[in-house]
N, C-alpha and C positions, 0 to 999 in steps of 0.2 A: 399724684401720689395715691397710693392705697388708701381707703379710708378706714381700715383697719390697723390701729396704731401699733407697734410690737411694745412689746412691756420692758421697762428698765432695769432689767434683771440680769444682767450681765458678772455681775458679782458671783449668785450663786452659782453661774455656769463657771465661771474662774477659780473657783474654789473648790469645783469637783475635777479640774484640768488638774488644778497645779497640786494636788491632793493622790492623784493617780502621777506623778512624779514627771509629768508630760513637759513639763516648761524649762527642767533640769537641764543645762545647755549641755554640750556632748563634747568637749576637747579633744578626747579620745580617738573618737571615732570619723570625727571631724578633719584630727589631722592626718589621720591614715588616707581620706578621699583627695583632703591635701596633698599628700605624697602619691597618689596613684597616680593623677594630673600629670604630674612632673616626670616620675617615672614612665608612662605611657608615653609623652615626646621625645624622654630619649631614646627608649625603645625604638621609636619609628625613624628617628634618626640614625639611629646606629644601625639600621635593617632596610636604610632608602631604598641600595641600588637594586635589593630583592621584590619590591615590590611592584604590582604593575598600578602605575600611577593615578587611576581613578578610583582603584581601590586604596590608595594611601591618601585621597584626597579624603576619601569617605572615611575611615578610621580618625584623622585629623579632624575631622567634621564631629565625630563623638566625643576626644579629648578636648576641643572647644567648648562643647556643648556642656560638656561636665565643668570645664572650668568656667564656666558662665553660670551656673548653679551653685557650686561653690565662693567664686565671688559674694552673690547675690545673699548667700546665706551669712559670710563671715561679716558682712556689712549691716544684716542683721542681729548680729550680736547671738548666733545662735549655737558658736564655737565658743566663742570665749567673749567675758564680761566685760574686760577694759578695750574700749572704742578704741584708744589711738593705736595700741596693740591690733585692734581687727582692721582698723585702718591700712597699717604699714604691710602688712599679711595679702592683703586683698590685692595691692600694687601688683604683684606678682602674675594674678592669676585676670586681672583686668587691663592693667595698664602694657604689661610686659608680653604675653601670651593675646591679648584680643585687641591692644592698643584703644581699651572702651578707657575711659576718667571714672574711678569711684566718687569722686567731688561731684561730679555730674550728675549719674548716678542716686547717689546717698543723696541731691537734693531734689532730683527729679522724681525720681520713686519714694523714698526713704520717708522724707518732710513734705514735700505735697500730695502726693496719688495714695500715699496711704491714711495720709489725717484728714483729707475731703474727697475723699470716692467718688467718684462718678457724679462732683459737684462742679462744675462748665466752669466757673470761673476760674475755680485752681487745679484743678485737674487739668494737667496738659496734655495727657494719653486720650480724654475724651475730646478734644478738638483738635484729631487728626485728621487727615482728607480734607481738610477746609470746613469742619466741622460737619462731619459725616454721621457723629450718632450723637449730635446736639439736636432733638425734634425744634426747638425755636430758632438753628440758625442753617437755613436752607443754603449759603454758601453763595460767596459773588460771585465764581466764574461758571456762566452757564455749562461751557463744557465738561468740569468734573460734577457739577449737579445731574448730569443729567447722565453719565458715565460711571460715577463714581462704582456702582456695585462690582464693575467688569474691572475698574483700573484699580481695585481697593485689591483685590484676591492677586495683581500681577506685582504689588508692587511689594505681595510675601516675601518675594525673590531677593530684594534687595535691602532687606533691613540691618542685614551688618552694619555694610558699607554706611547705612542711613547715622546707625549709631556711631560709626566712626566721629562721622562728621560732625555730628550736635556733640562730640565730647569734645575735638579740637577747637569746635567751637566757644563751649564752653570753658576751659580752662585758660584759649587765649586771652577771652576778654575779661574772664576774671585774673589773670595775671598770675598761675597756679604755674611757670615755668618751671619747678621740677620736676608737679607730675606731669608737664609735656616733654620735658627730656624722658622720663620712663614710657610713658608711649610712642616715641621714637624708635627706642630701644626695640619694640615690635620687631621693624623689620628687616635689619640685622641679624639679633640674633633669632625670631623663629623662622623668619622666608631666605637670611644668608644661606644658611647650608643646601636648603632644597634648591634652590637657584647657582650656585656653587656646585653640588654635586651631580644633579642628572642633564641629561639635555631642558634648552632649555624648551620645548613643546611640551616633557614630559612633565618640568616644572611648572609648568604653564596648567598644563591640566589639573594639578593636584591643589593650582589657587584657586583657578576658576569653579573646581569639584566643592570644595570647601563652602568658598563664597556662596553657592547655592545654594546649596542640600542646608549650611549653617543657618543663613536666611529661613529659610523655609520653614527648620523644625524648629527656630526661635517664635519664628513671627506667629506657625498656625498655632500653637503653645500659648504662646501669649493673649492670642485674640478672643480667646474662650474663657475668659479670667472675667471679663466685664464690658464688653461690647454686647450690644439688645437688651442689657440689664435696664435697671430702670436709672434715668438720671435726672437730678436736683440741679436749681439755683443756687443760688448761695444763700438765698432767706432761708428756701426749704432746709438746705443742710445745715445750718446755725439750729434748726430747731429737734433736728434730729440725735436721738443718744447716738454713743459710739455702738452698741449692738445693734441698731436698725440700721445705719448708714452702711456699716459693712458688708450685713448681710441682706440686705435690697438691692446694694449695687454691687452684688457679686454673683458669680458664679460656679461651684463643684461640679466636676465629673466623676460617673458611676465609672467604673473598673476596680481592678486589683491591683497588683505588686506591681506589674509592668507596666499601666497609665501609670502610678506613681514615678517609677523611675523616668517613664518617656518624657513627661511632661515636667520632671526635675521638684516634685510637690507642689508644685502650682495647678494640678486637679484640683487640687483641697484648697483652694483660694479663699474659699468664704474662712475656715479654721486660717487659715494663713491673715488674713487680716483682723482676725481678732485676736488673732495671739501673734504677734509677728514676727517676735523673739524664741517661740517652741522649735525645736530641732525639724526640718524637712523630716527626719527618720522617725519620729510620733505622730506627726499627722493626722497618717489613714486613722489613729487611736485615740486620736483627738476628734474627728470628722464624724465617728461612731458616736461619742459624747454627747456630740454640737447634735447630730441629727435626731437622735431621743431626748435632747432637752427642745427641742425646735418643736419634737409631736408634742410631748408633755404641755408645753408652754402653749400649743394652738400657734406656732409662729411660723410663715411659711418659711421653707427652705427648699433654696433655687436651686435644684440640682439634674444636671441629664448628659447621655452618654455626648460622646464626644462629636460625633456628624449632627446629633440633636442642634448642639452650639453651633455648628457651621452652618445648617439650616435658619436657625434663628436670629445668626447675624447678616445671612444673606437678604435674610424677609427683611430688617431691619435699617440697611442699607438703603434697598428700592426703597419703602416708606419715606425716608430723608430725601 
């Protein structure tokens, strides 16, 4: 741990957020992104046989991408106030459209990864790879110990598919059988018509196109959030406030409007888990806040471009 403790003053930073109207949830505008979603696959639907199929894999690859952000956001309550409302909304754009579980989801991120960050024992994003970026637990299989930094960056490719599977998983053994009938639903209604309509090589390509490029710019998105960060036990994180947990075991990236958008407001990670209900669209104006009360305060704040983060989790990696 740092021996420089951060100060328990998260109050007066929340009171200069919520004060600049930052935490004002956005229904509005929320559900226009809503509707773009939707809009955009009929679109691509109704314009298949025009397209050449690697390029409708890739456009499919960004109406996913958004409704993965979207999900992620309405599950945060950052569209609108009543949970089982954001609940039944989110079906559509996780369970129907990605075939992911918001139950899954909403407890895997929601209730663990955001209330003990980068703390080993509940944090399940931190002991992935066979615990790859837990420094005390070096991993029983010699081959991914000693592999891991090379098979960690191959296996970006395939993190859809990954969350496919820990959602069927999860929902079968908790027994959640209608939202596995709505994830069903998947692949009927979004892969029927593309498999129905063009040959099927051409369909083939625009799953396969999907499946990667999707993987790809979820997983390298995601891995910048809080891997090489610093991580806690669980004694440590018990003793830590909710300002130092966050912001010790997280990470922002520098850029503008377009990291924002690429990375869906997950640059602004550290503002995103301190406010986790602020609209993805205040962010960057929250992150301004957070970083002049972070100098004010003498507190550090983890922030660097985006290859910075892929350098530093790769150093990271080898060390484990």
């Amino acid at each position: 741990m740092s021996a420089a403790r951060y100060p328990d003053n998260f109050d007066e930073l929340k009171a200069e957020v919520k004060s600049a109207g930052l935490l004002n949830r956005v229904p509005l505008r929320g559900s226009v992104e809503m509707a773009a979603v939707v809009v955009s696959l009929l679109v691509a639907y109704a314009t298949m046989p025009m397209w050449n199929p690697f390029l409708l894999g890739l456009f499919m690859t960004l109406v996913f991408t958004r409704a993965v952000f979207v999900s992620h956001d309405i599950l945060h309550l950052q569209y609108f106030k009543d949970k089982k409302l954001s609940f039944r909304l989110s079906y559509l754009y996780s369970a129907i459209i990605l075939s992911n579980s918001s139950s899954w989801w909403d407890f895997k991120h929601n209730v663990n990864h955001h209330t003990w960050c980068n703390v080993v024992e509940k944090d399940e994003d931190i002991r992935a790879l066979d615990g790859a970026f837990t420094p005390n637990n070096k991993g029983n299989s010699p081959f991914i110990k000693k592999y891991k930094h090379i098979i960690f960056w191959g296996a970006m490719f395939f993190m859809y598919p990954a969350f496919i599977a820990q959602s069927y998983k999860f929902v079968l053994k908790r027994k959640l059988y209608g939202e596995f009938a709505l994830m069903m639903l998947h692949w009927p209604i979004i892969w029927g018509p593309i498999f129905y309509t063009l040959p099927f090589s051409s369909a083939i390509t625009v799953f396969m196109t999907l499946y990667i490029t999707l993987s790809a710019w979820l997983a390298f998105g995601f891995i910048t959030n809080h891997l090489g960060c610093e991580v806690f036990d669980l004694e440590e994180g018990r003793e830590l406030s909710w300002m130092e947990m966050q912001m010790r075991g997280s990470r922002s990236l520098k850029g503008g409007k377009f990291i924002h958008w690429f990375y869906g407001g997950l640059n602004t990670q550290i503002e995103h888990h301190l406010f986790p209900k602020a609209p993805r669209f205040n962010l960057l104006k929250v992150q301004k806040l957070t970083r002049d009360f972070a100098k004010k305060h003498n507190m550090h704040y983890f922030e660097t471009t985006p290859f910075e983060a892929y350098a530093q989790i790769n150093q990271a990696l080898k060390a484990y």
